[in-house]
C-alpha positions in Angstrom: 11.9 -58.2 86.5 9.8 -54.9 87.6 10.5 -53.6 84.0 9.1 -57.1 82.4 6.3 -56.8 83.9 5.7 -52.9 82.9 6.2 -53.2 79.3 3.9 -56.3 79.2 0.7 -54.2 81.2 1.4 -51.5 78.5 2.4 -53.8 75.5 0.0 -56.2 75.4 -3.0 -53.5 75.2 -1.5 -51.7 72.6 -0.7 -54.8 70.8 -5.3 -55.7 71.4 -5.4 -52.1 70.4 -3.2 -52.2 66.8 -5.3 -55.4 66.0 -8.9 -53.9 66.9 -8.3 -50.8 64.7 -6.7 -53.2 62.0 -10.0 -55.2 61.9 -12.7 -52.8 62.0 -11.0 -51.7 58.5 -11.9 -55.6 57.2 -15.3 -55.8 59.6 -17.1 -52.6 61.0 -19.1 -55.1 63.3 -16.4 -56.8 64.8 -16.5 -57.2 68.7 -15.9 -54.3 71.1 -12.9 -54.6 73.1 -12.6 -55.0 76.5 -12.6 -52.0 78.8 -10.7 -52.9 81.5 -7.0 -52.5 82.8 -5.3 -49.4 83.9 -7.2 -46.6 83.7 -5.5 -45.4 80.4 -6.1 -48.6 78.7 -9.4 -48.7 79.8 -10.3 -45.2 78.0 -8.4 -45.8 75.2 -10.3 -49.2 74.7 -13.7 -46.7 75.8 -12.4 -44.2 72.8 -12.2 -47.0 70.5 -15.7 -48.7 71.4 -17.0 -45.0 71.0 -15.6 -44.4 67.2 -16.6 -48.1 66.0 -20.0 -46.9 67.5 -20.2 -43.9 66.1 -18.9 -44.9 62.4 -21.5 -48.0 62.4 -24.3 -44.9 62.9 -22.8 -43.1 60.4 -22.8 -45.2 57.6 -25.9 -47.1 58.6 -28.0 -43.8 58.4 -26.0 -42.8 55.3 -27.1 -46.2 53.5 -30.3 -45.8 54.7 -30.7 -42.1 53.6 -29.3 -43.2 49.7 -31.9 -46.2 50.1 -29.0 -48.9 49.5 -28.7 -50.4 52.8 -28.5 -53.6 52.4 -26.3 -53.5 49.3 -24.1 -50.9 51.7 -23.6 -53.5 54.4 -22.8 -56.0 52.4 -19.8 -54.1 51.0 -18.8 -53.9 54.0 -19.2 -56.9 55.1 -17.3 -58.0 51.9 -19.8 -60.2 50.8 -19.3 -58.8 47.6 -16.5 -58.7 45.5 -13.9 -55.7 45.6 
């Protein structure tokens, strides 16, 4: 029972964790996760909030610098066609 209960406090973040980083590659703007939990899951979910953070700034002043924007978000977004 003790063991059930182990692998579902680690599995379950991990599983959150798999989805998050497999969404931000389909929507950069997608909701932070949680950070709460064990410690570990906590600042792995921090590390996470930090590099969606981070690669939103990135691009955003990249766009902005090349003066495309709001053609730059878009593709992104997937608004337009691939």
């Amino acid at each position: 029972m003790r063991r059930g209960i182990s692998e579902r406090l680690l599995t379950r973040p991990l599983k959150l964790l798999s989805s998050a980083a497999d969404e931000l590659g389909r929507d950069l703007y997608r909701p932070a996760l949680a950070e709460t939990g064990p410690a570990e899951v906590g600042q792995a979910a921090r590390a996470f909030n930090t590099m969606q953070q981070r690669l939103v700034h990135m691009i955003e002043e990249y766009a902005c610098h090349n003066g495309h924007a709001d053609l730059f978000r878009e593709r992104i977004d997937g608004r337009i066609g691939q």
